[in-house]
RODO-924776 format. One record per residue: residue in three letters; x, y, z of N, C-alpha, C, CB in turn. Coordinates in steps of 0.2 Angstrom, whole numbers, plus 5000, padded with zeros to 4 digits. Glycine has a CB too. Layout:
BEGIN
ALAXYZXYZXYZXYZ ...
This chain:
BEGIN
UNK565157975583564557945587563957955583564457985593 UNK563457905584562657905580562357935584562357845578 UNK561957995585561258005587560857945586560958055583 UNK560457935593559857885595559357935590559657885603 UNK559157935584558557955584558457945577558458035587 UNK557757925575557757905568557957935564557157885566 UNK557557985563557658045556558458095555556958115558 UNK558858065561559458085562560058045557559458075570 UNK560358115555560758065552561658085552560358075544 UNK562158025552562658035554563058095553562857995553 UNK563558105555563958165551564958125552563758285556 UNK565058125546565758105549566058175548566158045545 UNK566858165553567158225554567458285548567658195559 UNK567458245541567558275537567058315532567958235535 UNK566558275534565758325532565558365537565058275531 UNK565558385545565758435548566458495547565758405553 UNK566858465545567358525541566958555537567858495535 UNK566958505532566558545525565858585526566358475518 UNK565458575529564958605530564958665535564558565530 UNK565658675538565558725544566058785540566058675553 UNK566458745536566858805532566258855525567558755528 UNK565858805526565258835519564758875522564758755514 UNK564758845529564158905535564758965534563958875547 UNK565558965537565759005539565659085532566558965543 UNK565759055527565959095520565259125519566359055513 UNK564559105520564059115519563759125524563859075516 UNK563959165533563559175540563359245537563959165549 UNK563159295534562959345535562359345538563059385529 UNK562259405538561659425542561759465550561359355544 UNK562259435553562159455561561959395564561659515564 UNK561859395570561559335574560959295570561259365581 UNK560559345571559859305567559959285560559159355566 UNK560259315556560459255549560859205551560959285544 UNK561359215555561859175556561659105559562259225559 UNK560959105564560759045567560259025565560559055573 UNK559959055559559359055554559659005547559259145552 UNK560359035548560759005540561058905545561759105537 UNK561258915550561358845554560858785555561558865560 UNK560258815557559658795557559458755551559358855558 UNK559558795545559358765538559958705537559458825531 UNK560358725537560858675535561058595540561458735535 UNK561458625547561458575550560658515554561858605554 UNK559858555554559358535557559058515549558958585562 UNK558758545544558158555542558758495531557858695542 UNK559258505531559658495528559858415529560158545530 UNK560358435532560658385536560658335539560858395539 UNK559958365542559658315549560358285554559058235545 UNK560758325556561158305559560958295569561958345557 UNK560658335570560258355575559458375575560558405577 UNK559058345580558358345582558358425581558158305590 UNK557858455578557658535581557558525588556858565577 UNK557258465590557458485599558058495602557258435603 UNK558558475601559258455602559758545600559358385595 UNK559558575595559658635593559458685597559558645589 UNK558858665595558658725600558758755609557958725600 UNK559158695611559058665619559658695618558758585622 UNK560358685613560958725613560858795613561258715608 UNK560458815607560458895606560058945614559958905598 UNK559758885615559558925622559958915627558858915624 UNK560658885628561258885634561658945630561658795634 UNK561858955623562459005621562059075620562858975613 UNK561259065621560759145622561259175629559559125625 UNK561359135635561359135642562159175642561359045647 UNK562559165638563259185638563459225636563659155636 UNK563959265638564459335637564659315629565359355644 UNK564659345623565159335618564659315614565659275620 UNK565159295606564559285601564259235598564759315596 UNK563359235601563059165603563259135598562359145604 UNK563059145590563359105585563659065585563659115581 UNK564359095587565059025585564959005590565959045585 UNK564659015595564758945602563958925599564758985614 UNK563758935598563358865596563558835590562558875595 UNK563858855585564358825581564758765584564758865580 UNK565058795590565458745593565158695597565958785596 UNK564558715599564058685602563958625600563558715603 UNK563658625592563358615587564058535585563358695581 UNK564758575586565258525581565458485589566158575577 UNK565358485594565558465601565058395600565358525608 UNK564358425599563958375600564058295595563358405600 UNK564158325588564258265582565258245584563958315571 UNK565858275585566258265584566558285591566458285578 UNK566258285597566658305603567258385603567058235604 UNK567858365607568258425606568258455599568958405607 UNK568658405597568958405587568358445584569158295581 UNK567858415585567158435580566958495584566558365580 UNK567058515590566858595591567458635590566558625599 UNK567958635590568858675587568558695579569758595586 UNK568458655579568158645571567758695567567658575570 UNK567158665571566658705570566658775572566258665571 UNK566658795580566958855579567158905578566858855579 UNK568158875576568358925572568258935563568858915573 UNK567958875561568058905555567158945554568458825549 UNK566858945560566358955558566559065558565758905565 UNK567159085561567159135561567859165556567159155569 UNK568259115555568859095552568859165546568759005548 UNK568359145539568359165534568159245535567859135531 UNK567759255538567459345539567959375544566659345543 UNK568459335549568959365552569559375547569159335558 UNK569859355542570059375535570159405531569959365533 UNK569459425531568959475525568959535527568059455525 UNK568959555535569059605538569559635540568759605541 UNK569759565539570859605542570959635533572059505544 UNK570759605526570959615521570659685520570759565516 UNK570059685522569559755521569759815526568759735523 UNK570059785532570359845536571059865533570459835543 UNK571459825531572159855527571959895520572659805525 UNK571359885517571359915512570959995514571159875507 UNK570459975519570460035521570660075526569860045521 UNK571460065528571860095531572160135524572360055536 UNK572260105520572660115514572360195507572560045512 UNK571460155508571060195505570960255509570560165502 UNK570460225515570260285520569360295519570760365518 UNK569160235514568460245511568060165513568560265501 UNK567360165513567260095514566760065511567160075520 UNK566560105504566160095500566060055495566160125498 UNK566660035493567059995490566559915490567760015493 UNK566459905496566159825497565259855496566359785508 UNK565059905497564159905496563959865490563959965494 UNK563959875486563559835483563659795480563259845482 UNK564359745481564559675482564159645487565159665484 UNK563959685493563559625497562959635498563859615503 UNK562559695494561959695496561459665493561859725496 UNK561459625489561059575488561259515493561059545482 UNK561759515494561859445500561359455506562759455504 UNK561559525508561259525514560359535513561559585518 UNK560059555508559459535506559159475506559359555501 UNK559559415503559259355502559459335511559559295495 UNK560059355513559959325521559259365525560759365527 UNK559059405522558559435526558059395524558459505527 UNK557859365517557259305515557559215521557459285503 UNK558059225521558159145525558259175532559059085522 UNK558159235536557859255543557159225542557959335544 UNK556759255537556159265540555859185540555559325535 UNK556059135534556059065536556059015542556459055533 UNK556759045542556959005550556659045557557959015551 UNK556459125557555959125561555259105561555859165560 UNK554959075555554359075552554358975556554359085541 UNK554858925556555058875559554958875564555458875557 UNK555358895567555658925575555058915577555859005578 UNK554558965576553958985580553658935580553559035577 UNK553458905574553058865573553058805578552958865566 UNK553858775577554258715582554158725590555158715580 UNK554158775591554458815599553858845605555058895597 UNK553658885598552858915603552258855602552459015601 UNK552458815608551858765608551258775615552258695610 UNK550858795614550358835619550358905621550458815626 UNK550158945624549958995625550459025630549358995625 UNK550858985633551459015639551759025635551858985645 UNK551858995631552659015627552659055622552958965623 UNK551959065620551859115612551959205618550659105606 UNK551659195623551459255627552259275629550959255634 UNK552659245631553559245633553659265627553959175635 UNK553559235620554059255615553659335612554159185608 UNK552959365613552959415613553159475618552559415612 UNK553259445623553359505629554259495628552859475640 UNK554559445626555359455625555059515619555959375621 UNK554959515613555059545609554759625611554859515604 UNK554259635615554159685615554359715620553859695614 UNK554859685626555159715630555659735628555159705635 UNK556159695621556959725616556559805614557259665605 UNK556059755609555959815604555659885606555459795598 UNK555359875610555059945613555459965619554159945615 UNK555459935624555759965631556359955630555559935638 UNK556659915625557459945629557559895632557560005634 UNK557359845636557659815644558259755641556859755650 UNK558759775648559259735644559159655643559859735648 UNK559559625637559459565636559559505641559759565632 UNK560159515647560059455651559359465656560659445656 UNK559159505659558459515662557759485658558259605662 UNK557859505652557159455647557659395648556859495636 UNK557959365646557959285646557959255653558659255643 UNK558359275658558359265665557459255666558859345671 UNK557259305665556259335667556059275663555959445661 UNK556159255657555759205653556159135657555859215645 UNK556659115658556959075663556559045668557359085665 UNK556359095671555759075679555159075677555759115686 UNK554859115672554359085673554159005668553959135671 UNK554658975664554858935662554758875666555358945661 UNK555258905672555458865678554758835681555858895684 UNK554158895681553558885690552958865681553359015699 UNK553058865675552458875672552458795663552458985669 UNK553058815663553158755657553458695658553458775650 UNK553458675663553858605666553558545663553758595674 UNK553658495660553358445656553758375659553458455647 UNK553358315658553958265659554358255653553758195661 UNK554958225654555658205652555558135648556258195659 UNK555758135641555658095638556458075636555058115634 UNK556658025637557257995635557257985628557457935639 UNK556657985624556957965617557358025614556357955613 UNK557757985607557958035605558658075611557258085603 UNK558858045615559458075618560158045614559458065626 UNK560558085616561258075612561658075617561558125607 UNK562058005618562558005623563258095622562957905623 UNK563658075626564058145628564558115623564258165636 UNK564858175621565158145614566058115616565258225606 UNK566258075612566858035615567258095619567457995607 UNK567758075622568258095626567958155634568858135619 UNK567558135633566958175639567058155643566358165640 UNK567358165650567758145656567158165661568458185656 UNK567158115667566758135673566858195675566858095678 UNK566458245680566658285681567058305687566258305679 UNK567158365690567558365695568358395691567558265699 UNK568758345693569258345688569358375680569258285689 UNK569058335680568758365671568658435670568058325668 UNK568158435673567858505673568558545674567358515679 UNK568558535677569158595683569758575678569358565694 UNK570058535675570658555670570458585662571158485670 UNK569758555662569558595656569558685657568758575654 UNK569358705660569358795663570058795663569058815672 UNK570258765669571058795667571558805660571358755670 UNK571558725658571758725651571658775645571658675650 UNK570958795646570758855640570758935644569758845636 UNK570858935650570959005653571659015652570859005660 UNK572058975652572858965651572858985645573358895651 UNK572658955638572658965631572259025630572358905627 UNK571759055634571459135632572059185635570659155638 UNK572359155639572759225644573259215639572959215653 UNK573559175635574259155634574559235632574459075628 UNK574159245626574459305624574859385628573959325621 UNK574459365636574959405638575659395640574859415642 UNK575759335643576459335641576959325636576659285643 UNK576459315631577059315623577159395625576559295612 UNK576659455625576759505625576959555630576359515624 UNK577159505636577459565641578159585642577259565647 UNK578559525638579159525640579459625634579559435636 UNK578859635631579259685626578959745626579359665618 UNK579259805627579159865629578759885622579859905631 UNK579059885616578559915610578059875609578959925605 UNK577659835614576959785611576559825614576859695614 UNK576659875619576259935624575559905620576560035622 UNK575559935615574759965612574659865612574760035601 UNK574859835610574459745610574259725616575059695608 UNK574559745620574459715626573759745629575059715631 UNK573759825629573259855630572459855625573559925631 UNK572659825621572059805617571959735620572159805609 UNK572459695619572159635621571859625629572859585621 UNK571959665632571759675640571059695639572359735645 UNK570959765637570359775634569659735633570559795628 UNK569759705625569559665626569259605627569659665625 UNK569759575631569859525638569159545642570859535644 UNK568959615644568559615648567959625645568759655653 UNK567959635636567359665635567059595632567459745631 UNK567459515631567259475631566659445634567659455632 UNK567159475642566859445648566159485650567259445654 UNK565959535647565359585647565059595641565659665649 UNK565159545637564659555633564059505631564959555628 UNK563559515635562959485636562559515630562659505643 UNK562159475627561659515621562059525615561359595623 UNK562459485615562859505606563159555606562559515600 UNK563159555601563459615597563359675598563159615592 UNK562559685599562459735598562359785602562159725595 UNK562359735609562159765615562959785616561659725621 UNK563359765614564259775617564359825612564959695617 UNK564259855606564659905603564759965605564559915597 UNK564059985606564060045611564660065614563660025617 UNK564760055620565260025626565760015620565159935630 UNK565959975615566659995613566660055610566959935608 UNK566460065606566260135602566460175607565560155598 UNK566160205613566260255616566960235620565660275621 UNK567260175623567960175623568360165620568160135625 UNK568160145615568860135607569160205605568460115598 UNK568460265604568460335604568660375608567960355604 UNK568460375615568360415619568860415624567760405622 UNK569260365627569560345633570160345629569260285638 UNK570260265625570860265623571260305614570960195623 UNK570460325611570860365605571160335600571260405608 UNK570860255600571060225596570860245587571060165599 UNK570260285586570060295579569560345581569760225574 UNK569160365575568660435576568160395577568460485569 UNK567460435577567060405576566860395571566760425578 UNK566960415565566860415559567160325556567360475556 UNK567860335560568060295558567660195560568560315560 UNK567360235567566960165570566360155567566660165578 UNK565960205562565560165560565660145553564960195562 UNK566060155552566260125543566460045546567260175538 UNK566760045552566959975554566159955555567559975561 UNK565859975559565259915556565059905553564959895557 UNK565059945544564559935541565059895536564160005539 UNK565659895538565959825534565859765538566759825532 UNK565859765546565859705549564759685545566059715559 UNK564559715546563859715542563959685536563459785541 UNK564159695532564059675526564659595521564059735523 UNK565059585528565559535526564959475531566559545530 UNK565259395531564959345535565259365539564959275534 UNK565159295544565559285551565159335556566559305551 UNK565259325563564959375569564959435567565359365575 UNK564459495569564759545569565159575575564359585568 UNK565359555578565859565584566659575581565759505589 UNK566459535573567259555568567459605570567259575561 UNK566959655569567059725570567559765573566559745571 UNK567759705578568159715584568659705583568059685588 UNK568859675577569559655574569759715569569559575571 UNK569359755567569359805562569659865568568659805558 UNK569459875574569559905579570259915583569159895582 UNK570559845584571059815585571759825579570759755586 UNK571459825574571959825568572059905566571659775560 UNK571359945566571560025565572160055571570760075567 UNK572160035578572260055583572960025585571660035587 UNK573059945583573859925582574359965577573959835580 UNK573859995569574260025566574460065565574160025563 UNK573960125570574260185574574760195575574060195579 UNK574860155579575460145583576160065584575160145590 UNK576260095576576660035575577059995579577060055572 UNK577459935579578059915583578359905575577859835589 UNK579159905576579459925571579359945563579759875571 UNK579260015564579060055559578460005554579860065556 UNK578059955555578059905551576859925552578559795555 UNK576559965549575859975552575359915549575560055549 UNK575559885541575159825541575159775546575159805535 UNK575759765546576159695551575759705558577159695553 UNK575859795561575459815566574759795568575359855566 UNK574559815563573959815561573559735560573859865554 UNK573859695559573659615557573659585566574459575550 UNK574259605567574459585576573859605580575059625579 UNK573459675578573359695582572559685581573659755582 UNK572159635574571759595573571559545576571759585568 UNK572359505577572559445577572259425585573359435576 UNK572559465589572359475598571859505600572859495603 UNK571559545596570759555597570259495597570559605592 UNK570659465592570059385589570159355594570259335582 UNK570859335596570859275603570359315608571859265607 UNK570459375610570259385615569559385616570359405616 UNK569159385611568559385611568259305609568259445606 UNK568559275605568259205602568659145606568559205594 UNK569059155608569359075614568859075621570259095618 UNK568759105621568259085629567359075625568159195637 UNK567359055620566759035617566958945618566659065609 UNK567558925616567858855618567658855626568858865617 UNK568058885630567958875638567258865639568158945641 UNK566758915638566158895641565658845637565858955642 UNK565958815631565658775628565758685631565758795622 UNK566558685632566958635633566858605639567458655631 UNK566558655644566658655651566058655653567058715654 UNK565458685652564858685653564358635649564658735653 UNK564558635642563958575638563758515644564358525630 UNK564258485642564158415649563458425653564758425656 UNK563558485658563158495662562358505661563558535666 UNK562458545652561958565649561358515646562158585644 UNK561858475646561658425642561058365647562258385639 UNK561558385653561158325659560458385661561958285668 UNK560358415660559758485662559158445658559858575658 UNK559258395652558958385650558358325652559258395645 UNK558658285658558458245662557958285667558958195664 UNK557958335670557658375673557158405673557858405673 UNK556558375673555858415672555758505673555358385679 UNK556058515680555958575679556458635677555758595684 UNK557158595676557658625673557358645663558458575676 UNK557258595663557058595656556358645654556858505654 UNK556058655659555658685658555858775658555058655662 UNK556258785664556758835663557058865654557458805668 UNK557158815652557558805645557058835640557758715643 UNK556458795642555858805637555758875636555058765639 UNK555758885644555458975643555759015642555059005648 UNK556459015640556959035639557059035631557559015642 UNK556758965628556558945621556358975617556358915620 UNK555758995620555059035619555259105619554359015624 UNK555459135623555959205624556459235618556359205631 UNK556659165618557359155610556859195603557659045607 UNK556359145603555859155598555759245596555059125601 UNK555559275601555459345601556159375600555059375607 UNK556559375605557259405604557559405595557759365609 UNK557559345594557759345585557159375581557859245580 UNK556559355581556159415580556459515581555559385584 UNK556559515586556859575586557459595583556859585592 UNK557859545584558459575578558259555572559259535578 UNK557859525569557459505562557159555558557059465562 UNK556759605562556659655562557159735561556259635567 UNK557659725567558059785566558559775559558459785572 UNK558459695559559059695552558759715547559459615549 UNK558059695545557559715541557559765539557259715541 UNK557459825545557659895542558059925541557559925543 UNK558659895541559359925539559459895535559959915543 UNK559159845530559359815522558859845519559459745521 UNK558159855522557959905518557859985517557459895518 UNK558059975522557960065523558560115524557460075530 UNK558660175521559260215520559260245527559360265513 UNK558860255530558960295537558260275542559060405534 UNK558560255547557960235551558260265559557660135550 UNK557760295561557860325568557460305574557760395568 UNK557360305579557160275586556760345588557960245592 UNK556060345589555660385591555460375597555160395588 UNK555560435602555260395609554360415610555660435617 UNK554060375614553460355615553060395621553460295616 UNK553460365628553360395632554160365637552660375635 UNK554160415644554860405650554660425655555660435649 UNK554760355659554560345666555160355671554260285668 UNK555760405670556460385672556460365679557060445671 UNK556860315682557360295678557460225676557860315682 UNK556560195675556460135675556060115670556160125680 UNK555860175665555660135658555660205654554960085658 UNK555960185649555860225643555660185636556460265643 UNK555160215634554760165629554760195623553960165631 UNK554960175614554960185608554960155605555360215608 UNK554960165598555060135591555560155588554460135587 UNK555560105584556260095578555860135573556560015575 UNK555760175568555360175565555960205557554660215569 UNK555660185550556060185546555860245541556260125544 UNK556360295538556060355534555860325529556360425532 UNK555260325528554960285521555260295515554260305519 UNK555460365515555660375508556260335506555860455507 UNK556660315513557260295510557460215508557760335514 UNK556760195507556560115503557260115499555760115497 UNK557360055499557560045496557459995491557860035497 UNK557359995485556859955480557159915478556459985475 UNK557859915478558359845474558059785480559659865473 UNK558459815485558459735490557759725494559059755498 UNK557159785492556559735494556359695487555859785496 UNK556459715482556159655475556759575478556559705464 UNK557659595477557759535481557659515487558259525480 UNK557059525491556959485497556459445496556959515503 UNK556059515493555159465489555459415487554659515482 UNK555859405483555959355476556359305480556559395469 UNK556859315484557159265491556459225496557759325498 UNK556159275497555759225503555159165497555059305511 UNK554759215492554559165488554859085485554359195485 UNK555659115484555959045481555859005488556859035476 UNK556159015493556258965500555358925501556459035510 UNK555058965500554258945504553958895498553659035505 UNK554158935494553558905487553958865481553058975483 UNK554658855482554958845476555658795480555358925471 UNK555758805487556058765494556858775490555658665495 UNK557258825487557758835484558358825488557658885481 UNK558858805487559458805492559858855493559758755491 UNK560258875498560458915502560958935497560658895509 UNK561358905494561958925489561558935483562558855487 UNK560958905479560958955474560559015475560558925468 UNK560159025482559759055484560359145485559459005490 UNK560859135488561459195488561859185482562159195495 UNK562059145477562259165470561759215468562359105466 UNK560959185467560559225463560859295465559859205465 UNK560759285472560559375476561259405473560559395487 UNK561759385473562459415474562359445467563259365475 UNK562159395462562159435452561659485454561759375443 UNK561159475454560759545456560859585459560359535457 UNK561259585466561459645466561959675464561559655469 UNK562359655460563059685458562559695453563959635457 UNK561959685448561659705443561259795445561159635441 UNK560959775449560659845454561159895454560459835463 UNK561959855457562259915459562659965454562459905464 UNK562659905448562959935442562460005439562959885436 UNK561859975437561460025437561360085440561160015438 UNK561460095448561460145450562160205452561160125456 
């Protein structure tokens, strides 16, 4: 299908392959690289889609349990190639880094160390943190149009960064006043019919849910007929619910696994959880990987026939369905309806101030990623606590523990993007020699 829009330009299905498998091997960052690094490529690149058009995705897959990335990935392949083109796009958008981390968890089942990847990828993650501040620098400039929206995308950010308040509350909060404050009329230019094989709804609807609820759940029947899948099925069940409770990414859900993974079921140390994310940190793909690292320590544990890698890969294998198939479901099943929001004056205006709220929220992870690629130790100071309804703080980072390799490469990243307009592949080759150059040295 062609986008109605001039500056739009086609994508055939085999140039959505290729470019969803080159996002998938190159998403580092976490969320904010990861939408920052799409952004360049499929809007700013590509031009396969209106920055209006994106942004009006990323603020339906902000609204959802699970890891917004790949559903706007799939969002992203749905809209240029329908089904085929969101299948596509959002697995192979997580494909590569769920790989990386079954290879990284067998070897550090094997070694017991996780050092080994530092600084292979710390220049990666430095120049991701030069193409964040870009695509923030964009965002803003595209999104906060007037003074409702600049004030939304400060009061998101400073009600993450300082108070704490959970992430559906600030988008829901920026949603209505969206609704009663930024309502504009509806301009049909530039719309994109619904992509081939889009069925009315009713029907449609209702066997799409089913048919990917059938394909999320299937693993339990492969799994229940057999007494020694005990530990598979109890992960997979797990999971299943922490899918469905993960509002705010990543980062707001580890928590919650970390103290269950540890605490209740004893599947690894604590020690052991956070080495897992400082590899799901520093590989691409979602950091919710992390969960497949969790899943594969925890099947290895506890073998089925004497066999712990095989365990351990099984036990990657159905952590990943369970957390990444219902990104299909609520993409496949709800776009449709998303899409027709856009004919809505005040639904759309809902969207906007949820747009404008996106703005700050990536700002806030832009910022936390920041000080984890620069800084060796940073700690959360509290301010003032008003229990049990606000408690107020900063992130604040121990200066001393700068880190001067990955601030020279970020300086040197954001100047080529701004002032030299460098592309995204030489931009991470550069960083990757230089850091494997830093870390020789040190």
């Amino acid at each position: 299908m062609t986008p109605a829009s001039e500056d739009v330009q086609t994508a055939s299905f085999r140039e959505v392959v290729a470019v969803f498998a080159r996002i998938g091997v190159l998403s580092f960052g976490g969320p904010a690289g990861q939408i920052a690094l799409m952004h360049r490529i499929v809007v700013d690149e590509k031009r396969w889609l209106p920055e209006e058009r994106y942004l009006h995705a990323l603020n339906y897959c902000m609204l959802l349990p699970g890891p917004e990335a790949q559903q706007l990935a799939t969002y992203v392949g749905w809209l240029l190639h329908g089904v085929r083109g969101g299948l596509v796009a959002g697995t192979l958008f997580f494909l590569p880094g769920f790989a990386l981390i079954v290879v990284l968890a067998a070897l550090y089942a094997a070694l017991g160390d996780a050092a080994f990847v530092e600084p292979l990828f710390m220049g990666l993650k430095a120049a991701v943190l030069a193409i964040v501040v870009q695509a923030l620098w964009r965002m803003a400039g595209r999104s906060l149009k007037g003074p409702v929206a600049a004030t939304l995308a400060m009061a998101a950010f400073v009600a993450l960064f300082v108070f704490g308040v959970a992430f559906p509350v600030v988008v829901l909060s920026a949603g209505l006043a969206g609704f009663f404050f930024m309502r504009r009329p509806v301009s049909a230019a530039g719309t994109i019919a619904h992509p081939r094989g889009w069925r009315k709804r009713g029907l449609g609807t209702a066997a799409t849910l089913a048919v990917w609820a059938a394909i999320w759940l299937l693993p339990l029947l492969v799994l229940a007929p057999f007494a020694e899948l005990q530990t598979l099925r109890a992960i997979f069940g797990f999971f299943v619910r922490v899918a469905l409770s993960s509002f705010g990414g990543a980062y707001a859900v580890l928590t919650y696994v970390a103290q269950e993974a540890v605490s209740t079921y004893h599947w690894l140390t604590p020690a052991e959880m956070m080495d897992g994310l400082a590899l799901a940190e520093t590989t691409p793909g979602p950091l919710v990987l992390v969960l497949c690292f969790v899943g594969f320590l925890a099947s290895s544990a506890a073998p089925f026939s004497g066999a712990p890698m095989i365990s351990g890969i099984a036990g990657a294998i159905v952590t990943a369905w369970a957390i990444f198939v219902p990104s299909f479901l609520f993409i496949f099943a709800g776009a449709p309806y998303v899409e027709d929001l856009r004919r809505s004056a005040a639904l759309t205006g809902a969207l906007a101030g949820i747009g404008a709220a996106i703005v700050g929220v990536i700002a806030n992870l832009s910022l936390w990623f920041a000080l984890h690629v620069l800084f060796g130790s940073v700690d959360r100071v509290e301010l003032f606590s008003l229990p049990p309804l606000m408690r107020a703080g900063l992130t604040v980072p121990e200066w001393s523990s700068l880190a001067l390799g990955p601030l020279a490469i970020s300086i040197a990243g954001i100047v080529a993007l701004f002032r030299f307009r460098v592309g995204v592949l030489p931009l991470l080759a550069a960083a990757s020699l230089a850091g494997l150059a830093i870390g020789s040295l040190l």
